[in-house]
Structures are given as C-alpha cells and as structure tokens.
C-alpha positions as CSV (number, residue, x, y, z in Angstrom):
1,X,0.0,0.0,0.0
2,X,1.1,3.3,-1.1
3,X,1.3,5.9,2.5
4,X,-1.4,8.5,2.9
5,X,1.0,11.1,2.8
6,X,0.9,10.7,-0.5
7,X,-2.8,11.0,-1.2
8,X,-2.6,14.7,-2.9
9,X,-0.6,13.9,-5.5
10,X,-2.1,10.8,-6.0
11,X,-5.7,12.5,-6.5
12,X,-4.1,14.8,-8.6
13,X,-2.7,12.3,-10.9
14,X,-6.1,9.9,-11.3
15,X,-8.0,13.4,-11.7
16,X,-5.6,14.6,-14.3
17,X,-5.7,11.7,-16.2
18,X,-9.5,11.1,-15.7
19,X,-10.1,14.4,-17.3
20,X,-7.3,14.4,-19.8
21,X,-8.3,10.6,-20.7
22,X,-12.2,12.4,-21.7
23,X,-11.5,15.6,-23.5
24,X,-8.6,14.2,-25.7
25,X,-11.0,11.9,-26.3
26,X,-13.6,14.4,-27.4
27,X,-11.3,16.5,-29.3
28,X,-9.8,13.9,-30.6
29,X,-12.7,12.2,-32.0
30,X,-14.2,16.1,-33.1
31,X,-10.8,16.3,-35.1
32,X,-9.9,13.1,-36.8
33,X,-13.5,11.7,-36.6
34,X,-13.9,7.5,-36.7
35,X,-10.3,7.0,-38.2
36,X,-9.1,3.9,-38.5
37,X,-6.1,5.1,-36.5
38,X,-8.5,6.9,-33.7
39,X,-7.0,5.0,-30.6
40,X,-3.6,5.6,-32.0
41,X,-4.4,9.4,-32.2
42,X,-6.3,9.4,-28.8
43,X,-3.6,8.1,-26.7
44,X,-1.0,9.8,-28.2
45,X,-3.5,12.6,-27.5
46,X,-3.9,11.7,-23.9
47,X,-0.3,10.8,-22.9
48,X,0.5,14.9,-24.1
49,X,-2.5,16.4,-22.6
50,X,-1.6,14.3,-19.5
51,X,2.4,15.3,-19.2
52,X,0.9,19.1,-18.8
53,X,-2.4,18.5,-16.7
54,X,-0.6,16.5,-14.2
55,X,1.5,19.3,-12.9
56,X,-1.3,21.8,-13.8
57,X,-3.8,20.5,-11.4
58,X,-0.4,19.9,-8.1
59,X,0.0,23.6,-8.7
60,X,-3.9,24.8,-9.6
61,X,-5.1,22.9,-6.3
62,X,-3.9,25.0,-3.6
63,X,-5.3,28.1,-5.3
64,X,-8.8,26.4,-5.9
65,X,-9.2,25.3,-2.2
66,X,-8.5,29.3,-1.3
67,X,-10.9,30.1,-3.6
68,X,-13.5,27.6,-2.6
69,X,-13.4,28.7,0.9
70,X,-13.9,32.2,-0.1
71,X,-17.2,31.3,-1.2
72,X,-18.1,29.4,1.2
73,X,-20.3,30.7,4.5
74,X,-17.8,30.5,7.8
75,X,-18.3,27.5,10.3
C-alpha cells in the first residue's frame, strides 16, 4: 500500500488523467472523426495532454481550495 501522505498527489494524478483521458478523447474524436487510426491518435492525445495536466492540477489545487473557501459561509 502506497502511505497517505501521499494522497494529494495521488488524487491529482487519477484526476488529471480522468479528465485528460475524456477531453482528448472528445477532441480527438471532433478532429480526426472515426479513423481507423483513432485509438492511435487518442492516446497519443492523452499521454501529451496528461504530461501538462498533471502538474497543472499539483500547482492549480492550492489556489482552488482558497478560492473555494472564499465562497463558502464561515463554520
């Protein structure tokens, strides 16, 4: 088992590649259409949208919990 102190990077990198996986996938599919090659094209897709998500979302997180709790009414 991996340690818990590990769980925010982990999050961050199923969440980036959940989200990566889907909208390559959509843009992908909205670019190149059914190709024969389409699962070629997606994943090569993916694996690039993925390299720059990954750190995106480690470095966006902080910022979106701040602004979260701005929004949100005090305890």
């Amino acid at each position: 088992m991996i340690s818990r102190k590990f769980e925010p990077v982990l999050i961050g990198a199923v969440l980036s590649g959940l989200m990566s996986w889907l909208v390559s996938g959509i843009a992908t599919l909205k670019t190149a259409g059914q190709a024969p090659d389409f699962l070629s094209l997606w994943m090569t897709s993916w694996l690039t949208a993925w390299l720059i998500a990954f750190p995106a979302v480690l470095l966006a997180a902080p910022l979106a919990r701040r602004l979260v709790q701005l929004v949100l009414k005090p305890k």
